[in-house]
C-alpha positions in Angstrom: 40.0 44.2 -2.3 36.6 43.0 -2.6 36.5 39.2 -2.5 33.6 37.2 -4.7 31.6 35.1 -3.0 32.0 31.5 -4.3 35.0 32.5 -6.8 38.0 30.5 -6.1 40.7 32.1 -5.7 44.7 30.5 -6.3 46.4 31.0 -3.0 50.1 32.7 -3.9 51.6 33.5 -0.4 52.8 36.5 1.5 55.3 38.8 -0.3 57.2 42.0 0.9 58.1 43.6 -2.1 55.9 46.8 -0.9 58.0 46.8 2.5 54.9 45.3 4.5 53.2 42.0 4.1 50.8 41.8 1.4 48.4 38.3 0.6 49.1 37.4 -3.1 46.0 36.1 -4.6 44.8 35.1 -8.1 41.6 35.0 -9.5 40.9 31.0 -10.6 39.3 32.2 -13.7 41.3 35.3 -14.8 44.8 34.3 -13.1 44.5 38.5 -12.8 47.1 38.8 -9.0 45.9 41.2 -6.4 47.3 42.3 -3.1 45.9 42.5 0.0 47.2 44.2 3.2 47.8 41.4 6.0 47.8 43.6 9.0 44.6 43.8 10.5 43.1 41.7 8.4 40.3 39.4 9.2 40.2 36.7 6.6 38.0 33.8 6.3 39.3 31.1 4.4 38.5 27.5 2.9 39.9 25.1 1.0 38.3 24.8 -2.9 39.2 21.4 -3.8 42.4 19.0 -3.7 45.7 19.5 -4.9 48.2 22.0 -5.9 48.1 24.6 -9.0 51.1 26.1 -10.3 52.1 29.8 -9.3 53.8 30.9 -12.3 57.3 32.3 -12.5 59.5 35.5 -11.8 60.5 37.2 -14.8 62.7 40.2 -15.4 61.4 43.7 -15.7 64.0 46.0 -16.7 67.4 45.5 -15.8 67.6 44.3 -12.1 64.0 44.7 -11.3 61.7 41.2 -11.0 58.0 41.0 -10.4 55.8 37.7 -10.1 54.1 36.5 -13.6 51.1 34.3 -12.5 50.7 31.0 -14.7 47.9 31.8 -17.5 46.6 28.1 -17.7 47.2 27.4 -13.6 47.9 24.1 -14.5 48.6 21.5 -12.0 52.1 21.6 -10.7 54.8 20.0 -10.9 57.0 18.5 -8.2 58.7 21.7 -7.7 55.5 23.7 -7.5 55.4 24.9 -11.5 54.0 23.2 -14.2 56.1 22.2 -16.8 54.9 25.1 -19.3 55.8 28.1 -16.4 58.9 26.0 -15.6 60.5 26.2 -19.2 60.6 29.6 -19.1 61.6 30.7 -15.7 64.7 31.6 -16.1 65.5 31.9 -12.4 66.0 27.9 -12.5 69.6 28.8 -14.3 71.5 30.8 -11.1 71.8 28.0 -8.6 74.3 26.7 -10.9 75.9 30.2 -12.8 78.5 30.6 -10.7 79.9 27.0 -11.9 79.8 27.2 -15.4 75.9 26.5 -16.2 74.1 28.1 -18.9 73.0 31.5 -18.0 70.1 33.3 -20.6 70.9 36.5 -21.0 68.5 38.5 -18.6 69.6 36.4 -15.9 73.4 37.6 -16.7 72.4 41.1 -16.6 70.8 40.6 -13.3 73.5 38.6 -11.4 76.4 41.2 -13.1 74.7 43.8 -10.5 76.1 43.6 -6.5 75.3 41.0 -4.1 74.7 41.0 -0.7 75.8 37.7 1.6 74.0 37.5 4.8 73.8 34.9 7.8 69.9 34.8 9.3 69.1 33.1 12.3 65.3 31.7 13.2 63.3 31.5 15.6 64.4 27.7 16.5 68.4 29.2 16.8 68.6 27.4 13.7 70.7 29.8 10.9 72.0 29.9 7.3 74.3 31.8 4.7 72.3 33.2 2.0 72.5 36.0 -0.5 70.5 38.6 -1.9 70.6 41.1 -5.0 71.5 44.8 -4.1 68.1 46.1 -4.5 66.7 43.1 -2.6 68.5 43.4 0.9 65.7 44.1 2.6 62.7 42.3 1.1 64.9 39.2 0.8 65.0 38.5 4.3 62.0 40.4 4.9 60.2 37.1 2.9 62.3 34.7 5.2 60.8 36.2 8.6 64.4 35.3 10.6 65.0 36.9 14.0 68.3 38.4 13.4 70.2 38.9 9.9 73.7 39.9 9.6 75.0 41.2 6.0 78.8 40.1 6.0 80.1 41.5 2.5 78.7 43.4 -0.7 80.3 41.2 -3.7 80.5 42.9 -6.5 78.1 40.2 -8.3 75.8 37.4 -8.2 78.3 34.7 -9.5 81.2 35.5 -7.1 78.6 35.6 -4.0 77.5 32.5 -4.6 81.2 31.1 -4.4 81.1 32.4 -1.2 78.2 31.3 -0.1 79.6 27.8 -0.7 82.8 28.4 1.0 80.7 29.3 4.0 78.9 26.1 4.0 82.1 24.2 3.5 84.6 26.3 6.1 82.2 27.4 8.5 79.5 24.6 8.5 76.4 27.2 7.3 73.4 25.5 5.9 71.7 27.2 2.7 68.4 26.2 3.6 66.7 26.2 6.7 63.4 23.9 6.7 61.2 22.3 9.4 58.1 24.3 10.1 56.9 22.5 12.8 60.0 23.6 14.7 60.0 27.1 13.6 56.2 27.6 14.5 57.0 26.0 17.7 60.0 28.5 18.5 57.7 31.4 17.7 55.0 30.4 20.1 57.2 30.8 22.8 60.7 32.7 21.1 63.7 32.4 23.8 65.4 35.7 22.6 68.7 35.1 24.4 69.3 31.3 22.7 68.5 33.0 19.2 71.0 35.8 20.2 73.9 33.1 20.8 73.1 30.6 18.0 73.1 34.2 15.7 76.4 35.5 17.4 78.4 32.0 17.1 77.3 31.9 13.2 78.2 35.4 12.0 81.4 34.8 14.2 82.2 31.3 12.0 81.5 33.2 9.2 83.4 36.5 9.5 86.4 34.0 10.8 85.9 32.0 7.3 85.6 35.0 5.6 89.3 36.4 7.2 91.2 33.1 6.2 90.2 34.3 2.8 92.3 36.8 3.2 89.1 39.2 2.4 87.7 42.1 4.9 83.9 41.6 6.1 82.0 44.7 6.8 79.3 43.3 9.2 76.0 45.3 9.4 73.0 44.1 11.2 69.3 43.6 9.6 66.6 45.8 11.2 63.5 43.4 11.5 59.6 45.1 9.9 58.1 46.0 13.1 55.1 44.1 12.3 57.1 41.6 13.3 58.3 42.7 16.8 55.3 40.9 18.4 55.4 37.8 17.2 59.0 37.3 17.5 58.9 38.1 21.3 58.3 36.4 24.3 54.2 36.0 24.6 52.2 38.2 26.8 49.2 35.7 27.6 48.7 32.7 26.4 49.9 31.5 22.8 49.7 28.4 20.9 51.0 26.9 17.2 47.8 26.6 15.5 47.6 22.7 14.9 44.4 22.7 12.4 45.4 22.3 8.9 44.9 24.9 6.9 44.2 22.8 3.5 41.6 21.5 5.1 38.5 22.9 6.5 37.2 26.2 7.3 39.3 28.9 9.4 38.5 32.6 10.2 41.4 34.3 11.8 42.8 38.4 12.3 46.6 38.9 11.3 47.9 40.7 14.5 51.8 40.6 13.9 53.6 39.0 10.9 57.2 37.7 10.3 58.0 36.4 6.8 54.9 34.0 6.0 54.2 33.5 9.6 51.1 35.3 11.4 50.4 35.5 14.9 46.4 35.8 15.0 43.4 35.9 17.5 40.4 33.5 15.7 37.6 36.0 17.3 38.3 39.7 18.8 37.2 38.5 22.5 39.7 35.6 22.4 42.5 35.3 25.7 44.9 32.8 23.1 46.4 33.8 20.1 47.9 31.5 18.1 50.7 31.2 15.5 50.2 29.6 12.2 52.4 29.7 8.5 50.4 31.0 5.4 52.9 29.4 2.9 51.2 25.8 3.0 48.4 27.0 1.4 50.9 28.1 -1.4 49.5 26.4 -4.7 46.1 26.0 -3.3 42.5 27.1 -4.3 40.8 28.8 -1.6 37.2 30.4 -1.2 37.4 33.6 0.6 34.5 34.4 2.9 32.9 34.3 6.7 34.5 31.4 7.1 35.7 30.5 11.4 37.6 28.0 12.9 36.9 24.8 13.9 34.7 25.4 17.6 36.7 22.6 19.2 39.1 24.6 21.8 42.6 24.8 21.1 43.7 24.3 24.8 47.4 24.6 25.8 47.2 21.1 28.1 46.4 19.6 24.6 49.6 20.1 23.6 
């Protein structure tokens, strides 16, 4: 992709649905998305202005399949990162709260009457949580969530009767739904301690497959194989590496993706540099950004700094 020079651009994330990581931009004046590889990539980046614009929605295309609808106004957003116009019609809103009787359009009830997957993932910071993914989605799901093990537990035979699960699990076996804290997580992958995200991993697919039993139902564990772009980043550093602790909304910052879990990069600012450094693409999520030969601040990044 060939970026213009001085055309904003409305920052929409990383996204796996190829099976590698891929930049999701929009064009500020078309809303038209494009893709960009992230490995390899040198990117310059910087920040077009304050505040966040909405990303659109997900919408159904065919039967199970989804694929991201950029918002054709890219309003400002909301609280929850849409505007109300993109938020009305997502109908994605509606299955946090099918399995308990909530309204439920009817494209969203064709896609949750399809199989479920329910998974454990563990992060970088041993931290780990229950989730669940669509059939056609096992892999891209937690592909998108960069963890540093996955466990599926159980296919369920649909998206309502997963999700009862998945609250059991949180109940009975004491599973978060949500793992949050950045700071923490970009902190674990500058220096990953494979043997303490082992263990935390181990002891929450064991709660889980124990909660699971006393259901009287039979788990058939089977472990997530990790993108290899990903291999590097989630291991112990050879040299020196660092969280990257300029702020990404602000500024100018030139960097090359060398190794990428979920929306986390592990990069090198110039080819020549002995320190790479770690840094999460998602908080420029909802941002406009002018793409170009931008660098980093010149100000070392020293590890006695931190």
């Amino acid at each position: 992709m060939d970026f213009a020079p001085g055309r904003p651009y409305l920052w929409h994330g990383v996204t796996w649905a190829t099976g590698a990581p891929s930049l999701l931009l929009a064009d500020a004046a078309t809303a038209a998305l494009s893709r960009v590889d992230l490995m390899g990539l040198r990117i310059g980046v910087k920040a077009a202005g304050d505040g966040r614009f909405c990303t659109g929605r997900y919408r159904f295309s065919g039967t199970f399949g989804v694929e991201p609808l950029p918002c054709p106004q890219q309003a400002r957003a909301g609280p929850g990162g849409q505007c109300p116009a993109c938020l009305g019609r997502d109908d994605f809103r509606f299955a946090h709260h099918a399995h308990e009787g909530g309204h439920v359009p009817a494209a969203l009830s064709a896609y949750l009457d399809q199989p479920h997957l329910l998974y454990v993932a563990t992060f970088a910071n041993a931290s780990s949580k229950v989730g669940t993914a669509a059939a056609p989605r096992r892999v891209s799901r937690l592909d998108e969530q960069g963890p540093v093990h996955a466990t599926y537990l159980l296919q369920a035979s649909d998206g309502r009767s997963v999700r009862v699960l998945e609250d059991t699990l949180s109940r009975d076996a004491g599973l978060a739904q949500s793992v949050r804290g950045t700071a923490a997580k970009l902190a674990a992958l500058a220096n990953p301690d494979p043997r303490q995200t082992r263990a935390a991993h181990d002891a929450a697919v064991g709660r889980a497959l124990a909660a699971l039993t006393a259901l009287g139902l039979r788990p058939e564990p089977a472990e997530w194989t990790p993108p290899a772009c990903g291999d590097e980043l989630r291991s112990p550093p050879r040299g020196e590496r660092l969280a990257y602790r300029h702020d990404l909304r602000e500024g100018e910052h030139g960097f090359q993706v060398e190794s990428c879990s979920g929306s986390c990069a592990l990069v090198r600012l110039t080819p020549g540099d002995d320190v790479r450094y770690v840094l999460d693409l998602s908080v420029l999520k909802g941002r406009r950004v002018l793409i170009g030969s931008y660098t980093s601040p010149a100000a070392p990044l020293q590890g006695s700094l931190f």
